[in-house]
N, C-alpha and C positions, 0 to 999 in steps of 0.2 A: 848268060854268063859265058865268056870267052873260054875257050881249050887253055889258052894259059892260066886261066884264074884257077881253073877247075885243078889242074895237076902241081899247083903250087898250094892250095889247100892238102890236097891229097899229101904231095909232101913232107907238107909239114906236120900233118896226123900221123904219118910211117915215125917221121923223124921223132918226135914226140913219144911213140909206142915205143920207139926202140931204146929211148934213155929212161924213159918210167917203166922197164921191164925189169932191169938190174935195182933198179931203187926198189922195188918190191919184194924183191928177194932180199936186200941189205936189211931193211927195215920189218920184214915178215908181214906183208900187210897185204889184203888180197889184190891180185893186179888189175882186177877190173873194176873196183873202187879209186884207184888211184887217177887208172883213165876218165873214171866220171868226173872227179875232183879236176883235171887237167882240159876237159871240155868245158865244164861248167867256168872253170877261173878264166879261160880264154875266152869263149864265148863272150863274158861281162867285161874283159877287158877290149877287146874289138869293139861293142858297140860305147861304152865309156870313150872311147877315143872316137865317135862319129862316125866308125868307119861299115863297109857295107862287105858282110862274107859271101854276097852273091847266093848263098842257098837258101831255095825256099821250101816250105813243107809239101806241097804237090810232086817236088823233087823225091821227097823224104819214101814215097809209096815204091816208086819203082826202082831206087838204089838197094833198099833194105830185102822187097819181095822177090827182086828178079835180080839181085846180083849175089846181095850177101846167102840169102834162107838157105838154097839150093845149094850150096858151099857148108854149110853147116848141118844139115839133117843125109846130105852125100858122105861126108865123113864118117856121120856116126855110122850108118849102115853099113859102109865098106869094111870098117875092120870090125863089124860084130860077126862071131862066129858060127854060123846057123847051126850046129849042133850041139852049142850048148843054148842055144833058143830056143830049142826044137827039146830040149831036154825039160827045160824050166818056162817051157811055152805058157802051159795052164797057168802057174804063177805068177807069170809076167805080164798074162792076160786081166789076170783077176788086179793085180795091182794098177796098171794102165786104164783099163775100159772104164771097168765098173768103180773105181776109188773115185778115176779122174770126173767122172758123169756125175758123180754123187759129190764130193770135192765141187763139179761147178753149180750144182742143185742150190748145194748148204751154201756155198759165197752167196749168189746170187739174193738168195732170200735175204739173207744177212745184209746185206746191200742196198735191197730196193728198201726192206721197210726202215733201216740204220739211217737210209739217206730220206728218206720220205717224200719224196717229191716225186708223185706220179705220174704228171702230164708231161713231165722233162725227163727224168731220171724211171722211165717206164723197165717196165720188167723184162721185156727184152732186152735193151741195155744193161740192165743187172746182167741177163745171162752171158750177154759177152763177154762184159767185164768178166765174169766169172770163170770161162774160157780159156781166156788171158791171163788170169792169175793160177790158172790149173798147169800151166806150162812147166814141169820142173828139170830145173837145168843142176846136178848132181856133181858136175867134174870135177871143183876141189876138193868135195868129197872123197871120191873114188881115188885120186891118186895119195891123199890120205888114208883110206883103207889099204891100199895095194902097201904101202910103204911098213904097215905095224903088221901085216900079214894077215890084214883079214879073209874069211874062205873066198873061194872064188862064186862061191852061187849069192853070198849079199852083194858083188859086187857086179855079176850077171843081174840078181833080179831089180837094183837101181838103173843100172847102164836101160835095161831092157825097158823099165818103164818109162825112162825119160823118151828115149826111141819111140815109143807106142802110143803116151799121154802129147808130146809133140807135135805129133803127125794129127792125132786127134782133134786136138786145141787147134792148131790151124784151119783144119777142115770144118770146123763149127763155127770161127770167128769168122769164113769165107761166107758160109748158110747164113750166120745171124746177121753181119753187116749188110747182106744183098736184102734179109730183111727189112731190116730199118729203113733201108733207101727205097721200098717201095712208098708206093700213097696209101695210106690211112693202116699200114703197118697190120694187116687182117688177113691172114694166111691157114689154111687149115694144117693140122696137124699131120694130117696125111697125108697134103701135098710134103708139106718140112721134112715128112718119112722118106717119102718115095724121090725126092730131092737130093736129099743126104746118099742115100745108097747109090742114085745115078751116079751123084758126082766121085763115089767111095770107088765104085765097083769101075768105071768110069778108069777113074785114076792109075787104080791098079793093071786094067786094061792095054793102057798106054804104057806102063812100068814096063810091062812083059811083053808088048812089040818092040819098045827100045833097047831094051836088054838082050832079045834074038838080034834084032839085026848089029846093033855094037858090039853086043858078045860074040857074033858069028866074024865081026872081022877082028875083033881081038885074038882069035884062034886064027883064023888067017895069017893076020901081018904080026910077026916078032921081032920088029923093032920097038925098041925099048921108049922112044920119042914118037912115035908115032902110037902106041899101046896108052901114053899119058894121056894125048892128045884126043882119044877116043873115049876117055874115061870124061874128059872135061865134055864134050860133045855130048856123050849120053844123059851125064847128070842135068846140063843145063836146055839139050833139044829135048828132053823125053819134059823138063819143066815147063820150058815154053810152049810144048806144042799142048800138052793138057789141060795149064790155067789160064794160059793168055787167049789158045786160039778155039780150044773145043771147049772150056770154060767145066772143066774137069780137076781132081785135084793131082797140082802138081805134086804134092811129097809125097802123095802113095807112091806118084809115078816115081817119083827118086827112091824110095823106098825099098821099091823093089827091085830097081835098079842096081841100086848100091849093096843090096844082099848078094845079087845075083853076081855080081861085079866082084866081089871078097871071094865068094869063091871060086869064080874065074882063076881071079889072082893067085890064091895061095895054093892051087890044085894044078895051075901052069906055066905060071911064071916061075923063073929062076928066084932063089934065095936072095939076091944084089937088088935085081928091078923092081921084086916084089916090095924089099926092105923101101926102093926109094919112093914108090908111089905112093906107101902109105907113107910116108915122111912128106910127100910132096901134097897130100891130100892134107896133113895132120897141118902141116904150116897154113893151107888157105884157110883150115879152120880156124885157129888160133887168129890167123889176120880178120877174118871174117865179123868174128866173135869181138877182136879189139875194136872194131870203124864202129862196131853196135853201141858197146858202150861211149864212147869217144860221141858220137851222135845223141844218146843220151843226155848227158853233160850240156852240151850246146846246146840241146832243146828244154833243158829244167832252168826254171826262172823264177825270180822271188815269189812271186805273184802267186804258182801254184800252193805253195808254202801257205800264206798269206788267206788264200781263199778257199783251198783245200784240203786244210789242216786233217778235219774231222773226216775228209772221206777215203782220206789216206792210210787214217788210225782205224776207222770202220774197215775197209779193207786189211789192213795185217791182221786183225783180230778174226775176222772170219776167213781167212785164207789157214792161221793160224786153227782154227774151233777146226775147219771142214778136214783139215787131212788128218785132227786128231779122231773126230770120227768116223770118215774112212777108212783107218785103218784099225780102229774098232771091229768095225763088221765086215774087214777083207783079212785079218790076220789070221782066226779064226777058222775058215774056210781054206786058207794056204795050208795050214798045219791038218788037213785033212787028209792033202795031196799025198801022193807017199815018197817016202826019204826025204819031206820039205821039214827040218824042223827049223823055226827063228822064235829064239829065247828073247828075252826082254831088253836084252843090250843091243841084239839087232834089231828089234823094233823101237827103241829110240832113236837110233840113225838113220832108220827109213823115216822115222819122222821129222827131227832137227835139219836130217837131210835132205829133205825135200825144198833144196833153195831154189829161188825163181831166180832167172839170168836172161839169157839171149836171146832166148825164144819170146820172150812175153815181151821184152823190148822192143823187139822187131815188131810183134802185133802191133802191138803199141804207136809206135812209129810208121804204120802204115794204117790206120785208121781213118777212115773218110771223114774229110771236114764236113759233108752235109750231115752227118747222125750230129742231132741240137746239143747232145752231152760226150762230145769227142774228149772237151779239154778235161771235165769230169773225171773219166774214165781212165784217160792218158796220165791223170793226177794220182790213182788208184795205184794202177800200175807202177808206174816210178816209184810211190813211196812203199811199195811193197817188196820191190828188187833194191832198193835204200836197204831198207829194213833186214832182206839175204846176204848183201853183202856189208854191209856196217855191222848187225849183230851176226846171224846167223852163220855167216862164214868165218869171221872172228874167233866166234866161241868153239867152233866143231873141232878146231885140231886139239882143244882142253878135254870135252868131251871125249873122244876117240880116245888118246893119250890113257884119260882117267878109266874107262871101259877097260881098256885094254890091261892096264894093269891090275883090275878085277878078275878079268879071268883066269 
């Protein structure tokens, strides 16, 4: 596909974003359904006219991992503020690690024996899948919370779990697909252990050589163009040098990166530059986040619908059972903590609120065509981020609203 082809699609996806952004606002409807609605109606209308959009899915791996992820998991961490993490660490631990592990346990079972097909749809694949659907992306949420004045620590301990279950879900969906692509799929458990930590401990490794030497010349040079410039270096060299070239996980390395990086910023930068970097980081997110969905749309086709129906419904339903009882036996243990208390109105919006988005899309769409159950899985996923944003984000600003005048 030719440089013209490629920046005339591009284009025309900006162009597209930028008029379906005010429609979403006129109408109240959530904006990243609409881009999937404006993918999918394009998509069918391009190939309806014969015509060829040059992109193919091998494309799909290294647009999504290596250009958009690292753009969206850098945001979130830049403007979290490590002392209120560090405040609601325990809780945001226990709601991330151990929900999201358990969360991909319960899918997964729910999954393999729902789907029942062994030799195809094997239990490793359940856990991916499971992986994949643990990813929870919160954001209309939260700017719903902030807006009716909900406290800041439900709106800490959501932000915080999506940041931690994120970073996780990635880092398992990296371990389980190198699984499946081995030969006869037979791995010990202990290797999987001592695998996981290399590439964890690994990552984080990389995070914190990138973030000394960036952050040492962030304090150096105080030009305001040249300080952006360094910020986009770190998130995307600390990515590529840990998952492309030491085969480490890159979003710990942004992870820590981007903590590290927030409070660079807000500890030394002026009140102006600091407002524009996060303005400048918050926009690539929001762009980052629209091409996901927008790519979405183009890749959902009758056919998944058609052949997928039931593994799509099997998945909302155990996505749905697994974070109700996750947070069964993670609620519990928060209200332990001290000064943690969440009444029953917060724990309905941690739950309703746990909608899938960008992150599981992106898995999604970087999935190795050699695992036998890619298009399966890829089916799961979609109609489970369908299902976040058609129902799930829909209903939450009624919810809230109605909560809220409860109290």
């Amino acid at each position: 596909m030719g440089i013209i082809h490629i920046l005339l699609l591009v284009l025309s996806a900006l162009l597209a974003i930028a008029l379906i952004k005010p429609m979403a606002s006129l109408f109240k409807l959530p904006f990243a359904l609409l881009l999937v609605v404006f993918g999918f109606l394009g998509s069918e209308l391009i190939t309806t006219l014969g015509l060829d959009t040059g992109l193919r899915w091998e494309q799909f791996h290294y647009l999504v991992f290596y250009l958009l992820l690292p753009a969206l998991i850098f945001e979130s961490t830049l403007r979290f503020d490590v002392k209120s993490l560090l405040k609601n660490f325990a809780a945001i631990l226990l709601l991330s690690i151990p929900l999201m592990l358990f969360a991909t346990m319960i899918s997964a079972g729910l999954l393999y024996w729902g789907i029942g097909y062994p030799a195809y749809f094997t239990f490793i694949t359940a856990l991916l899948s499971g992986a994949i659907l643990s990813a929870t992306d919160p954001a209309a949420v939260i700017s719903l919370l902030k807006q009716v004045g909900a406290s800041d620590r439900l709106v800490i301990l959501l932000e915080g779990e999506s940041l931690f279950n994120d970073a996780l879900a990635i880092l398992l969906f990296g371990i389980l697909s190198s699984l499946l692509l081995m030969p006869g799929n037979e791995v010990s458990f202990a290797y999987s252990l001592a695998e996981f930590f290399k590439i964890f401990l690994g990552g984080l490794a990389v995070g914190g050589g990138t973030l000394l030497i960036f952050g040492g010349l962030f304090l150096i040079i105080s030009n305001q163009f040249s300080r952006i410039i360094l910020t986009i270096c770190a998130a995307y060299g600390g990515y590529l040098i840990a998952e492309y070239f030491l085969h480490l996980s890159g979003v710990m390395s942004v992870l820590v990166t981007g903590l590290g990086f927030g409070e660079l910023v807000r500890k030394k930068g002026a009140k102006i530059e600091t407002q524009f970097l996060f303005s400048f980081w918050e926009f690539n997110n929001q762009l980052a986040s629209a091409l996901i969905f927008v790519l979405l749309g183009v890749t959902i086709t009758w056919g998944m619908f058609e052949q997928q129906w039931l593994a799509m419904l099997i998945g909302i339903g155990a996505v749905l059972l697994a974070r109700a009882l996750g947070l069964l036996f993670t609620v519990p243990a928060i209200k332990l903590l001290p000064e943690m208390e969440i009444d029953w109105r917060d724990q309905l919006i941690l739950y309703w609120g746990g909608m899938r988005g960008a992150v599981a899309i992106a898995l999604a769409l970087s999935l190795p065509l050699e695992i036998d159950a890619w298009f399966t899985i890829q089916s799961i996923a979609y109609g489970v981020v369908l299902f976040s944003l058609g129902i799930q984000a829909t209903t939450t600003p009624l919810l809230i609203n109605k909560l809220d005048k409860r109290a």
